[in-house]
N, C-alpha and C positions, 0 to 999 in steps of 0.2 A: 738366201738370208732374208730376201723382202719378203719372198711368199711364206716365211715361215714368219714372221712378225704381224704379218696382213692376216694368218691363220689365228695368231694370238690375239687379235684386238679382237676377231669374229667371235670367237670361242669367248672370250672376257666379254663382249657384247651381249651373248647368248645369255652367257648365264648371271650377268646382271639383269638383263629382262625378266630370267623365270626368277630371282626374289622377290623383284617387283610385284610378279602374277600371284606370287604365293601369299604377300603383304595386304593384298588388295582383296583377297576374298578373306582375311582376317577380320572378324566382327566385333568392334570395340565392345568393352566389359560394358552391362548392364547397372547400375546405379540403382539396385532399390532405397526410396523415399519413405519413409510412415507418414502415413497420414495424417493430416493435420486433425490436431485435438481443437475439440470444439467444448469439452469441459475437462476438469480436473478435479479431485477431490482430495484433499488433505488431512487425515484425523488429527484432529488435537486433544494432546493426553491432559487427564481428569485428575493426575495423582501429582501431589502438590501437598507442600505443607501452609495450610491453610489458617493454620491456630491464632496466625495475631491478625491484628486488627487493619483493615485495610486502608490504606492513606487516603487524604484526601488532598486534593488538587495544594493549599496551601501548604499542607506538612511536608509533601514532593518537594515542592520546589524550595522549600527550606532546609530539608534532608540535603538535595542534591547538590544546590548550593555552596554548605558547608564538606560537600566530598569533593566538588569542584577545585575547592580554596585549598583541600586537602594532596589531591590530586589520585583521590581514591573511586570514584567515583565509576571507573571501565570494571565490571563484573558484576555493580550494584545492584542484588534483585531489588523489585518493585512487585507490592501488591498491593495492589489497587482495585478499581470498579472503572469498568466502561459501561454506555447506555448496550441496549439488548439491542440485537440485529433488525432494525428497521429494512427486511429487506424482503425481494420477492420469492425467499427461499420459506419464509415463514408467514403469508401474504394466503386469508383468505381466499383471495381471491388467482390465486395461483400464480404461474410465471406471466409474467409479460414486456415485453422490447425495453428494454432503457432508453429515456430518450439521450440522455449523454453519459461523458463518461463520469460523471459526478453524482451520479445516483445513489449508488452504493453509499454516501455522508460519512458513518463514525469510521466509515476501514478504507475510505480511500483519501489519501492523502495529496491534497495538491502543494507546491509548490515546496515540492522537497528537491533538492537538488544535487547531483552526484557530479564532483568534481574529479579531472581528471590532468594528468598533465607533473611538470618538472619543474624546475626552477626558471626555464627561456620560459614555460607559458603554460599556463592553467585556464582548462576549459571547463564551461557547466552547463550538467545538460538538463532537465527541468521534468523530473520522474513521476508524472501524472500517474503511472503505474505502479507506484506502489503501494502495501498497503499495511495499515499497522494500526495499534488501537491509543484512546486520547487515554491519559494519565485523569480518572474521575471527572471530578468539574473545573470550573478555571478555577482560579483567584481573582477574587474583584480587589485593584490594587487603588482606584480612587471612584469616587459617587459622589456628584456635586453637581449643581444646579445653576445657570446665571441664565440673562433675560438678552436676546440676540436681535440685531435690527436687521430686518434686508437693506437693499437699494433704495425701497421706494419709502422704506420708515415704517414699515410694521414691525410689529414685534413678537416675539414668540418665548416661551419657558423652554429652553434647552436641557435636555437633561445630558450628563458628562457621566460616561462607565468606560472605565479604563481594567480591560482585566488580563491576567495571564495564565496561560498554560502551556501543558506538556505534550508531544503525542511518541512515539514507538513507533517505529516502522521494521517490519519484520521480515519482510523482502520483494521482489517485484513479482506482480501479477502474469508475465508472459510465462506463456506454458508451449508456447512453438518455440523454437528456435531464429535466432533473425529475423521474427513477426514484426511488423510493429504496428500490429491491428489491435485496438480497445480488447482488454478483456477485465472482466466487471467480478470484483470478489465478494462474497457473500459468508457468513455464517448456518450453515444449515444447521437446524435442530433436529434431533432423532429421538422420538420418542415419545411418550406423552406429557401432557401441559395441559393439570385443568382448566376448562373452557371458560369458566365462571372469572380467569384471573384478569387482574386490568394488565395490560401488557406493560403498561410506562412503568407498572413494580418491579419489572423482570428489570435484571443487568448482568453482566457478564464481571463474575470476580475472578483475574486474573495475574498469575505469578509470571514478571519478564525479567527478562538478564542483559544489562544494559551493556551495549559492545562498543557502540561510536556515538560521538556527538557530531550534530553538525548546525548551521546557523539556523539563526531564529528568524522567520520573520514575522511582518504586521499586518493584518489586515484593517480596515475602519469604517465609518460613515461619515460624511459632513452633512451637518443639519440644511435639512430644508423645511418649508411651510409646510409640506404635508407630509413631514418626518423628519419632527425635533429634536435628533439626539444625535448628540455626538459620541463615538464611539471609535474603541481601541482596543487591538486583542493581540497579542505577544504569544506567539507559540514557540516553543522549543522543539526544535527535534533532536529525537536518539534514536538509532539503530540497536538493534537487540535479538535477543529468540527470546518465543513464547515458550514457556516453561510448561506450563499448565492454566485450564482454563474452565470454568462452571457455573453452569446457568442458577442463577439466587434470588428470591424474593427480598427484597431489599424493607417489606415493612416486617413480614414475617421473620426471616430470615433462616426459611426453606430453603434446602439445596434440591435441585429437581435429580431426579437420575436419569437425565438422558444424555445423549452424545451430543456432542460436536465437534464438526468438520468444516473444513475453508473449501468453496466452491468456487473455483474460478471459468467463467463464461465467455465464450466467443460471440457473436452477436448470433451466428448460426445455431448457438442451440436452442434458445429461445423460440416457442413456437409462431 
């Protein structure tokens, strides 16, 4: 009976070694990755009902205001004007490096914030990466003037502009997954653009669909001697989609026929 139990561990011994051997030249599954994007392009569609007249920074925020108080105000189109793409997609002078991630101005948005979290605790995290267009110009809400002393008793004409507005944010700039490397969004223009035109005419007439609000904040200046103005600017943000979107001469009021698309950049594709 021993040697036939002493037989059974040998034999159990054996043949747990050979799954062992057989486990061990098993070559774990391979994981293909895609490569990481170094640009992205987006079309933004041109068909749009365009016929009324587009808001201006003050009528927004009186519009929107009064849908607030309403509580109408989630599916709200907006048509409006942004400035035209100041950017190195449309840049005589071709592409070149950003120095930060703030280059990009009318479509990148600082200091929008995505909150997250429950009733124990809400987080915010501060979406330098997104990016969305400003609702026209602001509203200048006060403009006044008084006479400021420093320290030592000089004095200075201060000037006081207090104004507000709106901007749209359409969604985040990451085009990897998990990245969280700068990527720099652009409007590209397709097509042609007589050369004789001032650019500051151009602007972007655009139709958005307002989806979420979220807080506003401030930015300012405090007057000094060698820049007397005091200043205050109230932004609102909303979340939304861009509906449709077209390149316009703002004194003519030419519509160009060319394309536009959302380009977003990695620092890598830059030459």
């Amino acid at each position: 009976m021993k040697k036939n139990y002493l037989l059974l561990l040998t034999l159990s011994a054996s043949f747990l070694a050979g799954c062992s051997t057989q486990q061990k030249h098993l070559s774990p599954a391979k994981v293909e990755r895609a490569p990481a994007l170094m640009e992205k392009r987006v079309a933004i569609s041109s068909e749009g009902d365009f016929s009324g007249k587009p808001l201006t920074g003050a009528q927004f925020n009186r519009i929107i205001a009064k849908k607030i108080d309403e509580g109408s105000w989630k599916g709200y189109v907006v048509h409006t004007i942004t400035a035209a793409p100041w950017n190195n997609t449309w840049s005589s002078k071709g592409l070149s490096v950003p120095t930060n991630i703030t280059y990009a101005g009318t479509y990148q948005n600082r200091n929008f914030y995505e909150n997250s979290g429950n009733d124990k605790g809400i987080t915010s995290r501060d979406m330098s990466g997104w990016y969305g267009f400003h609702v026209n110009m602001a509203e200048t809400t006060k403009h006044s003037n008084y006479t400021g002393v420093n320290a030592f008793g000089v004095k200075a004409n201060v000037e006081v502009l207090n104004t507000r507005g709106a901007s749209i944010v359409f969604g985040s700039t990451q085009i990897n997954e998990g990245s969280s490397n700068p990527v720099w969004p652009d409007i590209d223009v397709i097509g042609g653009v007589p050369k004789d035109i001032n650019l500051k005419d151009l602007k972007i007439e655009y139709l958005a669909r307002i989806t979420g609000m979220h807080r506003s904040f401030i930015e300012g200046n405090s007057p000094t001697l060698s820049d007397p103005s005091d200043t205050n600017h109230q932004t609102q943000i909303f979340t939304g989609d861009l509906l449709a979107a077209r390149l316009i001469n703002v004194k003519t009021g030419t519509v160009y026929p060319v394309k536009l698309e959302w380009v977003f950049r990695t620092r890598g594709a830059f030459p």
